[in-house]
N, C-alpha and C positions, 0 to 999 in steps of 0.2 A: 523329403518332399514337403511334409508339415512345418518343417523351417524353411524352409523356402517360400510357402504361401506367406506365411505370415511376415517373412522378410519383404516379400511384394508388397504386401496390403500398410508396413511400416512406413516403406517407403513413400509413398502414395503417385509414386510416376514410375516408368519403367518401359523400357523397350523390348519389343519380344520378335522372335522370328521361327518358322516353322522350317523343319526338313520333311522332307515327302518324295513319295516316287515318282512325280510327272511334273514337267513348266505347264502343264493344264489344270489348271485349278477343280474343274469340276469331273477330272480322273485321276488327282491326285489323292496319295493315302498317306497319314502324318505317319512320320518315323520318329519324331521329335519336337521337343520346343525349348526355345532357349528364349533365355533372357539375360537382362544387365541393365541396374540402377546405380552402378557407380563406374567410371573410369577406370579401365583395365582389368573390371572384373567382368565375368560371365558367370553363368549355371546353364545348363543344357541337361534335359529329363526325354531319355529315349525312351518311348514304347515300339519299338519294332528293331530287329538289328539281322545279325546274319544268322544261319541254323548253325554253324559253325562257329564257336566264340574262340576268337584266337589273344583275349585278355580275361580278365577276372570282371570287366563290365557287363553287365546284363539290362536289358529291355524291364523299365516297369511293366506291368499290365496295364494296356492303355488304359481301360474303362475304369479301373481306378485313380488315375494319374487325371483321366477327364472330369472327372467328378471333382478331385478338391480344385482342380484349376477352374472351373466353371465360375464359381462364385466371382474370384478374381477378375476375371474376362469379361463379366458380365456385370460386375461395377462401375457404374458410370463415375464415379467420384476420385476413379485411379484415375491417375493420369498418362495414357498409354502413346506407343511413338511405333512407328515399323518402319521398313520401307518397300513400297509398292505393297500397302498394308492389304489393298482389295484383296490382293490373292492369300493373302495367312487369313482375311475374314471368310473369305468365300471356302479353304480349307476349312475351317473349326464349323463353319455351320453347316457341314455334312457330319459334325459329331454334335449335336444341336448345341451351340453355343453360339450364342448372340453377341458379338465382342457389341463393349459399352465401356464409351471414354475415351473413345481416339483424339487425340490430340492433334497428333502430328504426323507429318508423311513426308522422311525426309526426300526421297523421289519429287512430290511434287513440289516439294521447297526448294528444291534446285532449279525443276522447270521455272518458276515463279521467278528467282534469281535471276535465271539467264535459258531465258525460251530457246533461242537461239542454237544452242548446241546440241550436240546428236547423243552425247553420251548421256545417259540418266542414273548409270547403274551402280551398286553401291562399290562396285571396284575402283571405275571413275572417280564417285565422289572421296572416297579414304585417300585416294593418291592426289586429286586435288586440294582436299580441304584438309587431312592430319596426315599427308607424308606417308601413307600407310599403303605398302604392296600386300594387298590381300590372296591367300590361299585361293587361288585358282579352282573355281569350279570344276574342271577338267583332270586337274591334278588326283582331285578324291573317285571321280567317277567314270574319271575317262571321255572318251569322244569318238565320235562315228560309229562303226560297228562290231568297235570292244566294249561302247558305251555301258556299264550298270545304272543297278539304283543304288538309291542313297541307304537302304534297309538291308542292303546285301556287303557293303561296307564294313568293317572294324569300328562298333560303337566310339571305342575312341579316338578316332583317326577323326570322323563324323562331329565329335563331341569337340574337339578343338576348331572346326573348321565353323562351327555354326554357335559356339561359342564369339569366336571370333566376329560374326558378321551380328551380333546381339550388341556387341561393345560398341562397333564401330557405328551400328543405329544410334548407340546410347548418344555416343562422341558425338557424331555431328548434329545430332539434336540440338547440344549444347552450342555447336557454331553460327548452324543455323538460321536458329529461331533470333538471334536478336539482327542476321543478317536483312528478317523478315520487316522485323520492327524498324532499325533503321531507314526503308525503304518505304515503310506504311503497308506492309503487303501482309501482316498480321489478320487483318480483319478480311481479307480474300479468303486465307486460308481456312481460318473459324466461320467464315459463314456463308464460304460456294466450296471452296474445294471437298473440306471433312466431309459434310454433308452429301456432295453430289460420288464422294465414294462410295457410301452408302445406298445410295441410291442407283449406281451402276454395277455395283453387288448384286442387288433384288433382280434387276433386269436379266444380269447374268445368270443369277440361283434360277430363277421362271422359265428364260427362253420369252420368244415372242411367235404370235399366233401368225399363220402362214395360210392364205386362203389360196390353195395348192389349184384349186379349179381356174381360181382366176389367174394365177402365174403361167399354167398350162395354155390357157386359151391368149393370153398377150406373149408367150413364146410362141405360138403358131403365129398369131399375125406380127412378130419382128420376122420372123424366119420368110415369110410372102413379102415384107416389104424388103427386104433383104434382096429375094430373087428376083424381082421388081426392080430393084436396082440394078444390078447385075446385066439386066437386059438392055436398060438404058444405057451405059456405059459399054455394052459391046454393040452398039446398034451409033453411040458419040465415035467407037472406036475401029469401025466397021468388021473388026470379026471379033473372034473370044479367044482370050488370055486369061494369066492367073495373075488374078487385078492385086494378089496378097505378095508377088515377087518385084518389090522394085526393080529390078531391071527390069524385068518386061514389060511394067506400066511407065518406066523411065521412059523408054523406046516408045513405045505406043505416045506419050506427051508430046518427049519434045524432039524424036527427031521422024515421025508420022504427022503427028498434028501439029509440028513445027511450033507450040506453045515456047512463050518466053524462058530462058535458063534463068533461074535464081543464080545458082552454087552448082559445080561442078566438081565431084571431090575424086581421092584417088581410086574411088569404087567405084564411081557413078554417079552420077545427075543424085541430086539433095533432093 
C-alpha cells in the first residue's frame, strides 16, 4: 500500500475509481479503490470482500488504507481523472476525504464531444474509443433478484474487473483530452464543468430545505383546482366519465361533441 501511495504521488496524474455496494452514492459503502497511471496497468486495494474467502486475497482494514490514501486524494497538485467522478467524490467524503485535483471526467468529455448520444457509460466509451468489450457489470454481480453486492464477491474476481475500469479511465483520458483541445472545449471543461461537479457534489452531500407547510397547503389547492376542473369538463361534456381513459374521452370528443378528428389510429381517435 506504501508503494503504491508513493507510486501515485510519483506519478503526479492518475485515474482512480471506487467499488461499493449501491449505484447510490449517498447509501453506498467503498469495497475498494483502484487505480492506473499507466497503459495496461491497474492496482486495485480492497477493504471489504466476502466472510468466505475462496483465494489467498484479503480485505485491508479500511481505516487504514483511508488514512494513507487521504493525503493523496486530497492533493490538489496530483492530477486526478474518473469517470462520472461526482459519485467516487460523493463515496470518499462519507469517509471525510475531500478529493482535490480533479482534472478530468471522462463521462463529461464524451458529453462535451458529442451531446447528442445516449450512451455516456464507460462500457460505451472503451468499445467506442480503444475497441475494448468491458467485463460486464452483471457478469460479477448478477441482475434482477439474484443481484449481489460487490463486497460479497471474490476479492479477485472484483479486483480484475475494477482494475480493469481504473485502466480503461486512464486510456481514454489520454484520447480524450486532446479530442477536447482540438475542439476548443478544454477551457469548458477546467472552468464550468470540474468545478460545477463539485458543486453538484455539496448539493447532493446537504440535500435541499423543503418548506413541507407550504407544499402541503399548494397540494390542497392543485387537488381543488383539479376537481374544479373535472366539473367543468363533465358539465362541457354533459355527464361524467374517466376523462384519464382515451377512449372514453375519445368518444365524448369526437363522436358526442362531434369535434374535428386529427388522427385516427388502429386503437382509436389520437
Amino acid at each position: 500500500l506504501q508503494e503504491l501511495v508513493e507510486a501515485l504521488v510519483s506519478s503526479e496524474q492518475f485515474a482512480f475509481d471506487t467499488e461499493t455496494t449501491s449505484e447510490d452514492p449517498m447509501r453506498a459503502q467503498l469495497v475498494g479503490v483502484s487505480f492506473s497511471f499507466k497503459d495496461g496497468e491497474a492496482h486495485y486495494i480492497p477493504v471489504d470482500g466476502p466472510e468466505e474467502l475462496t483465494s489467498d486475497a484479503k480485505a485491508l482494514p479500511r481505516d487504514a488504507v483511508l488514512h494513507a490514501l487521504k493525503p493523496v486524494f486530497e492533493d490538489a497538485t496530483l492530477q486526478k481523472c474518473a469517470h462520472n467522478a461526482k459519485y467516487d467524490i460523493l463515496v470518499l467524503s462519507h469517509y471525510n476525504i475531500d478529493v482535490q485535483g480533479l482534472t478530468f471526467d471522462t463521462m463529461v468529455a464524451n458529453y462535451l464531444l458529442d451531446p447528442s448520444t445516449r450512451q455516456h457509460n464507460l462500457d460505451a466509451l472503451a468499445l467506442t474509443y480503444l475497441n475494448v468489450k468491458k467485463i460486464p457489470t452483471k457478469s460479477i454481480i448478477g441482475s434482477g433478484a439474484k443481484q449481489t453486492t460487490m463486497n460479497k464477491v471474490d476479492i479477485e474476481t472484483v479486483a480484475e474487473y475494477a482494475c480493469e475500469d481504473a485502466d480503461v479511465t486512464w486510456r481514454l483520458w489520454n484520447v480524450l483530452a486532446p479530442k477536447l483541445s482540438e475542439l476548443n472545449l478544454q477551457p469548458l471543461m477546467d472552468e464550468v464543468e470540474v468545478p460545477l461537479i463539485h458543486v453538484l457534489t455539496n448539493v447532493e452531500r446537504n440535500g435541499v430545505s423543503l418548506d413541507q407547510a407550504y407544499l402541503a397547503k399548494m397540494s390542497t389547492k392543485l387537488q381543488d383546482d383539479l376537481a374544479a376542473l373535472e366539473l367543468q369538463i363533465y358539465e362541457l361534456a354533459g355527464r361524467k366519465f374517466n376523462i384519464n381513459s382515451p377512449k372514453q374521452l375519445g368518444t365524448i370528443m369526437f363522436e358526442e361533441l362531434e369535434l374535428p378528428v386529427v388522427r385516427k389510429t388502429k386503437t382509436g381517435y389520437s
